[in-house]
DRENTORKOL-3810 file (N, C-alpha, C; in nm, 4 decimals):
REM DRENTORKOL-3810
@n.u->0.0036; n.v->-1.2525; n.w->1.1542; ca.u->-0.0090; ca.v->-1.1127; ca.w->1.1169; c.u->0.0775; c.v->-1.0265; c.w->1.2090
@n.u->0.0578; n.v->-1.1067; n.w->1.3474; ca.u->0.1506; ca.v->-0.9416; ca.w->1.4007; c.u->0.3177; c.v->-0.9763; c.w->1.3978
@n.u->0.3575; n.v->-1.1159; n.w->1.3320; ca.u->0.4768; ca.v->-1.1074; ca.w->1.3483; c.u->0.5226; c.v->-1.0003; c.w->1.1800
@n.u->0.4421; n.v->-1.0092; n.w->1.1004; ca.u->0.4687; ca.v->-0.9327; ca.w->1.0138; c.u->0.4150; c.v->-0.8055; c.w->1.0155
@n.u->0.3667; n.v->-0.7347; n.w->1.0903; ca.u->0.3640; ca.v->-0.6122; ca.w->1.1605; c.u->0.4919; c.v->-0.5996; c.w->1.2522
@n.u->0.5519; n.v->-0.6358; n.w->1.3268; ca.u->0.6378; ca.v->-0.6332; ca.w->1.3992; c.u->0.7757; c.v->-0.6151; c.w->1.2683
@n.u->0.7834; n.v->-0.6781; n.w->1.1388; ca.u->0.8874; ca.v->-0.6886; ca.w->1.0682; c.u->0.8692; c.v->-0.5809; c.w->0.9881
@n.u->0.7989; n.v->-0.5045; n.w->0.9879; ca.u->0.7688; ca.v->-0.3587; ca.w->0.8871; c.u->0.7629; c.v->-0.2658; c.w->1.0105
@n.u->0.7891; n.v->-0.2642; n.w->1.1414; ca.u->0.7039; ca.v->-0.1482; ca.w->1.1909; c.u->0.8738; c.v->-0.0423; c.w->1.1906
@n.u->0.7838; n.v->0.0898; n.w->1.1481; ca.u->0.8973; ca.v->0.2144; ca.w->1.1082; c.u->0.9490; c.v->0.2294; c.w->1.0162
@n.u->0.8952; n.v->0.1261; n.w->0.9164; ca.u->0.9402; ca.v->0.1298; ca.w->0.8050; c.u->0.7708; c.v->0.2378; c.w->0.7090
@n.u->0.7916; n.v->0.3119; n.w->0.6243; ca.u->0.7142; ca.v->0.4178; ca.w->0.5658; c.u->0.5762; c.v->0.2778; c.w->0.5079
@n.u->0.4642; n.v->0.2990; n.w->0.4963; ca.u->0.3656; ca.v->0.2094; ca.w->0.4342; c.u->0.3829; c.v->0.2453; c.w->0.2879
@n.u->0.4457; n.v->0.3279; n.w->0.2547; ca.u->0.4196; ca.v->0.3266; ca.w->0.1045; c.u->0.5338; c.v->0.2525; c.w->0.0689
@n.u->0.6277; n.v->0.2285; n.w->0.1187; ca.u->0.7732; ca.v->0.1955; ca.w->0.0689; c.u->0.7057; c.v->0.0168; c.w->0.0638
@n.u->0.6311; n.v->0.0099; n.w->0.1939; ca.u->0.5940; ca.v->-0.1489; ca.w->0.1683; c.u->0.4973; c.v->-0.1835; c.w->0.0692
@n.u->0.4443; n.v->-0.0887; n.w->0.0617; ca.u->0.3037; ca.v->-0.0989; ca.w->-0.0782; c.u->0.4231; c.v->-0.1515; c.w->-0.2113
@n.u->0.5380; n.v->-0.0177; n.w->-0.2329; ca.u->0.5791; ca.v->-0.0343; ca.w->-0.3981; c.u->0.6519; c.v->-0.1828; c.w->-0.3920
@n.u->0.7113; n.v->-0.2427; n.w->-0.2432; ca.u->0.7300; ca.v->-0.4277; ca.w->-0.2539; c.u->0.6587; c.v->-0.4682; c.w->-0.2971
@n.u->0.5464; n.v->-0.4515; n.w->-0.2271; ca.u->0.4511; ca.v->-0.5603; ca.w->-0.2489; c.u->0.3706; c.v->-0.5600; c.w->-0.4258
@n.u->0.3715; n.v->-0.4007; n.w->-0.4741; ca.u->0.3515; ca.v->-0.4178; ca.w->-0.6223; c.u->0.4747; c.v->-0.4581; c.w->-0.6745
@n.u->0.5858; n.v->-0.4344; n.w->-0.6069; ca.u->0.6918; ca.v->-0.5405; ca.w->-0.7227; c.u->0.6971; c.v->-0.6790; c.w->-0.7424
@n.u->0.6609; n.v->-0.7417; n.w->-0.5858; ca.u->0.6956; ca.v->-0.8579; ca.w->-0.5948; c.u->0.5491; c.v->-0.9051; c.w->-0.6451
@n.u->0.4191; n.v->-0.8771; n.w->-0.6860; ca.u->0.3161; ca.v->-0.8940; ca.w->-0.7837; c.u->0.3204; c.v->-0.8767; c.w->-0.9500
@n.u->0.4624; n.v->-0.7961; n.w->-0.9701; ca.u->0.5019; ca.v->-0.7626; ca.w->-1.0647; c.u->0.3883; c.v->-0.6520; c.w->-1.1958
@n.u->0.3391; n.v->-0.5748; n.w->-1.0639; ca.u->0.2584; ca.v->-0.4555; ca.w->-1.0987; c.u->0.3117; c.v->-0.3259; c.w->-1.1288
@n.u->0.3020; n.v->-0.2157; n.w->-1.2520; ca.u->0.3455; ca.v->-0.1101; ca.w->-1.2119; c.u->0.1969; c.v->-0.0275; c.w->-1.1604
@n.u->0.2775; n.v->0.0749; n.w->-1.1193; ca.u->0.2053; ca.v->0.1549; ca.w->-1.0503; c.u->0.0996; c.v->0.2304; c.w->-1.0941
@n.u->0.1234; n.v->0.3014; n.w->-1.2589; ca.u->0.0489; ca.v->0.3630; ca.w->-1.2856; c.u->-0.0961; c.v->0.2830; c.w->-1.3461
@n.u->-0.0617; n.v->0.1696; n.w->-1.3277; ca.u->-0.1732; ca.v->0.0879; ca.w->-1.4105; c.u->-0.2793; c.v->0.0600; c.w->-1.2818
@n.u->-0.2087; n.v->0.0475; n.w->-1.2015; ca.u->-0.2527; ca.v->-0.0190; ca.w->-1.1101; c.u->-0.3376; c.v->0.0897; c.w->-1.0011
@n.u->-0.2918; n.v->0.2216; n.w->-1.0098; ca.u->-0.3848; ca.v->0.3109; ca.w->-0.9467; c.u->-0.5010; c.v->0.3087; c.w->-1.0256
@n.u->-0.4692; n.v->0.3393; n.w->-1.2051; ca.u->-0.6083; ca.v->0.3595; ca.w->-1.2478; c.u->-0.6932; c.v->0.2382; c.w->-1.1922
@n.u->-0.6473; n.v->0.1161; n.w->-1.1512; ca.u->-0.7510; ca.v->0.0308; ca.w->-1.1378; c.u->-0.8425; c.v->0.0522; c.w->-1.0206
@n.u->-0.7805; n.v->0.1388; n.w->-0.9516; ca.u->-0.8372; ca.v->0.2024; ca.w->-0.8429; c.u->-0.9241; c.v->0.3113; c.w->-0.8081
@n.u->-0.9100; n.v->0.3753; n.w->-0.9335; ca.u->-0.9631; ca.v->0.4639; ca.w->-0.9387; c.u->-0.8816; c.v->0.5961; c.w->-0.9141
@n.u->-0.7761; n.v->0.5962; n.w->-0.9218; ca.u->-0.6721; ca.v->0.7130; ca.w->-0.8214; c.u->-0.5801; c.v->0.7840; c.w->-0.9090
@n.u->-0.5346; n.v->0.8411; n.w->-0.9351; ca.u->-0.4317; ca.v->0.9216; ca.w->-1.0034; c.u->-0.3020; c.v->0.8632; c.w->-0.9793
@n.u->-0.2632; n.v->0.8324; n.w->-1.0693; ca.u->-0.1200; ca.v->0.7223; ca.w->-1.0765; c.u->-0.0105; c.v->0.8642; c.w->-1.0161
@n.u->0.0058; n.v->0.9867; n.w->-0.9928; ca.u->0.0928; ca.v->1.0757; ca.w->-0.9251; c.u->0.0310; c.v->1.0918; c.w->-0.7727
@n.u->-0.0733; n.v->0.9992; n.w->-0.7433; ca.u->-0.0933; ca.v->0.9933; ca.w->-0.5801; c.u->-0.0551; c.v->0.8893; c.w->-0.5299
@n.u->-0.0454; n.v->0.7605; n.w->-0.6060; ca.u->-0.0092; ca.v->0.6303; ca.w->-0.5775; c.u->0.1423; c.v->0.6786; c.w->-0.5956
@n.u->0.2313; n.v->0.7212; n.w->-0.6655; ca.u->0.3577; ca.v->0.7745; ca.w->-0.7004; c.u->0.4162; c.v->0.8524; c.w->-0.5510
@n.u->0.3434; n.v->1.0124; n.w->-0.5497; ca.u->0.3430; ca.v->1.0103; ca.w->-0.3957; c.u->0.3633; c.v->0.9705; c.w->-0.2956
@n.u->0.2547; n.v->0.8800; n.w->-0.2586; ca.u->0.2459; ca.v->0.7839; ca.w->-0.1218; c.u->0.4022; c.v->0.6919; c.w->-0.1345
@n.u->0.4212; n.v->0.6041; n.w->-0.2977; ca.u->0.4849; ca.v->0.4747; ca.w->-0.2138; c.u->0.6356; c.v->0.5871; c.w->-0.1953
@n.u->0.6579; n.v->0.7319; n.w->-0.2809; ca.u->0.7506; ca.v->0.7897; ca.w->-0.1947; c.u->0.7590; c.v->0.7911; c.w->-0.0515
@n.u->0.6679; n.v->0.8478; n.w->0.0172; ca.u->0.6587; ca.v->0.9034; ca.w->0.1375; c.u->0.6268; c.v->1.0384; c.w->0.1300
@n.u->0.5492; n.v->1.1296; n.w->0.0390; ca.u->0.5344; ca.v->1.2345; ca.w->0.0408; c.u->0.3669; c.v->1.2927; c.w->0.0711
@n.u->0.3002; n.v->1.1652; n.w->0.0714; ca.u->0.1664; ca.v->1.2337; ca.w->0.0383; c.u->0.0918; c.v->1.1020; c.w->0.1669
@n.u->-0.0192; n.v->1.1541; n.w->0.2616; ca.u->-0.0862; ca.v->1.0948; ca.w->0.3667; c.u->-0.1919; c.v->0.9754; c.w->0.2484
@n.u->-0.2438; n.v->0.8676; n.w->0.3109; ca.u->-0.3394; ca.v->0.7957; ca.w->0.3083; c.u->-0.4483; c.v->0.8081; c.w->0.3968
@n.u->-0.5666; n.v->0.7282; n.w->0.3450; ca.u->-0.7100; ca.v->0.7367; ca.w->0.3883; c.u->-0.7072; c.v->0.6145; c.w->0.4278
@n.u->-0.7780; n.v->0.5699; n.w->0.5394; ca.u->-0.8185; ca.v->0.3768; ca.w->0.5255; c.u->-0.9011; c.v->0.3817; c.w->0.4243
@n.u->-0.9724; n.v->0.3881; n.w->0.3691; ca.u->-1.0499; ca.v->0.3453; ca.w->0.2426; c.u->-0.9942; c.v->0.3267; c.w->0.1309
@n.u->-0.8479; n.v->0.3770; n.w->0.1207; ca.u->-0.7210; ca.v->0.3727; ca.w->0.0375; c.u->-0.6303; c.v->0.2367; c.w->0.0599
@n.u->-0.6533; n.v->0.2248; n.w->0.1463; ca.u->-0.5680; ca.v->0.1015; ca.w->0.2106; c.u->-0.6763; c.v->-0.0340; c.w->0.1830
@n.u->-0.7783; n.v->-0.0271; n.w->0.2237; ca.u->-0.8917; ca.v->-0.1290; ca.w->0.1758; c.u->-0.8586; c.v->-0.1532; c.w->0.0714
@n.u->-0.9029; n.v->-0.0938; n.w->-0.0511; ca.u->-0.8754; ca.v->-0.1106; ca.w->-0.1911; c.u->-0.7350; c.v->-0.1609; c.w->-0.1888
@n.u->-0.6253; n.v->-0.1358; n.w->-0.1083; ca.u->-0.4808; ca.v->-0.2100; ca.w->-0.1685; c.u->-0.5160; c.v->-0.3181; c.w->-0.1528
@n.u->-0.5672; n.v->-0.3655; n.w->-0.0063; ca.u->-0.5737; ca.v->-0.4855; ca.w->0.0228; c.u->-0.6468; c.v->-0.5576; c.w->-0.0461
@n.u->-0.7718; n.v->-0.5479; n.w->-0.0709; ca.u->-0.8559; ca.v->-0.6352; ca.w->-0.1900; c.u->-0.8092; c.v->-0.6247; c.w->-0.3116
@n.u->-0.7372; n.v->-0.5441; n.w->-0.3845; ca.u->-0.6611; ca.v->-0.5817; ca.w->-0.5318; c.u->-0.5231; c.v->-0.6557; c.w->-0.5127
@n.u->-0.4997; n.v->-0.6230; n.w->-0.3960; ca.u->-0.3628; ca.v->-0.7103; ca.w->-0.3806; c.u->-0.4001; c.v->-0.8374; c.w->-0.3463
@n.u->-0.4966; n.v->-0.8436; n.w->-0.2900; ca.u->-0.5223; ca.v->-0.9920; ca.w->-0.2709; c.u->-0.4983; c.v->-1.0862; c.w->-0.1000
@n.u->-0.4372; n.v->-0.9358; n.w->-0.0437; ca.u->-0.4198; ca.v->-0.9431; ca.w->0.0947; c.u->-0.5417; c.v->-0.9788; c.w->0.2192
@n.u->-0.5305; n.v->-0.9920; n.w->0.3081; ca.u->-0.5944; ca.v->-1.0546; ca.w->0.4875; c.u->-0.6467; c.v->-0.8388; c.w->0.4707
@n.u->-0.7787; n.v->-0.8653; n.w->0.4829; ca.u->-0.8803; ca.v->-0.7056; ca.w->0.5014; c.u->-0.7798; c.v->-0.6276; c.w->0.6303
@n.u->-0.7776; n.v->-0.5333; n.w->0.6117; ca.u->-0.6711; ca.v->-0.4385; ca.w->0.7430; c.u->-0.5207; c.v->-0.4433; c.w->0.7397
@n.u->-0.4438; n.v->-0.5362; n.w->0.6391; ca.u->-0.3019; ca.v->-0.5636; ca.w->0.6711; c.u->-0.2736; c.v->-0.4372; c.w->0.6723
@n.u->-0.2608; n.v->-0.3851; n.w->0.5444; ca.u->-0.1941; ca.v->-0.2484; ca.w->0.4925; c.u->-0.2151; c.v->-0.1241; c.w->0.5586
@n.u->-0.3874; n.v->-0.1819; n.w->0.6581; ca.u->-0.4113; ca.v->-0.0410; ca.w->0.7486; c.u->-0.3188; c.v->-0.0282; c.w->0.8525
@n.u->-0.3121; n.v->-0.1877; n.w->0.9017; ca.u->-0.2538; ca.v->-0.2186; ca.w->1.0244; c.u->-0.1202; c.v->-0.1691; c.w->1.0404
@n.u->-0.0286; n.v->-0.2082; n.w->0.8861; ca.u->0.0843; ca.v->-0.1516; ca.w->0.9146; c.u->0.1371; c.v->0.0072; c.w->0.8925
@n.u->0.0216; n.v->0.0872; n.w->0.8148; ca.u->-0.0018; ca.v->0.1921; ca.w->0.8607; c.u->0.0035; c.v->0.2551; c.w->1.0103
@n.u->-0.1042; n.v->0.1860; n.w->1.0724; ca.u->-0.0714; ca.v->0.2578; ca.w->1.2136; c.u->0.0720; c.v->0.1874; c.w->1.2912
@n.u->0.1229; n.v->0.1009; n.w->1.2391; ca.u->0.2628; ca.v->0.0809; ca.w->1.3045; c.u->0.3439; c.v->0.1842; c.w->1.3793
END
């Protein structure tokens, strides 16, 4: 984990979120509703325009299928 924290750090968390829905081959707007979220906040974020919650990041991680905290973790990068 922290060598892949170390390979994202300074890089924006949303920019790594819309990878990681590409390389799942997810779009976005489907994939917020599954969240419960407004597909123009998920749009937002993987810009870089709009802040996250950890409780936002939880949910990536359990629909993505990710290790609980990655997405927080590289948040606080």
């Amino acid at each position: 984990m922290e060598k892949l924290i170390s390979k994202f750090k300074g890089i924006h968390p949303g920019i790594i979120l819309e990878r990681e829905l590409k390389r799942k081959g997810l779009k976005k707007g489907p994939f917020a509703l599954s969240l419960n979220e407004y597909p123009q906040t998920l749009n937002d974020i993987t810009k870089g325009k709009r802040g996250i919650t950890a409780s936002l990041w939880i949910k990536f991680d359990q629909r993505l299928g990710l290790e609980e905290g990655t997405m927080f973790l590289l948040y606080l990068s």
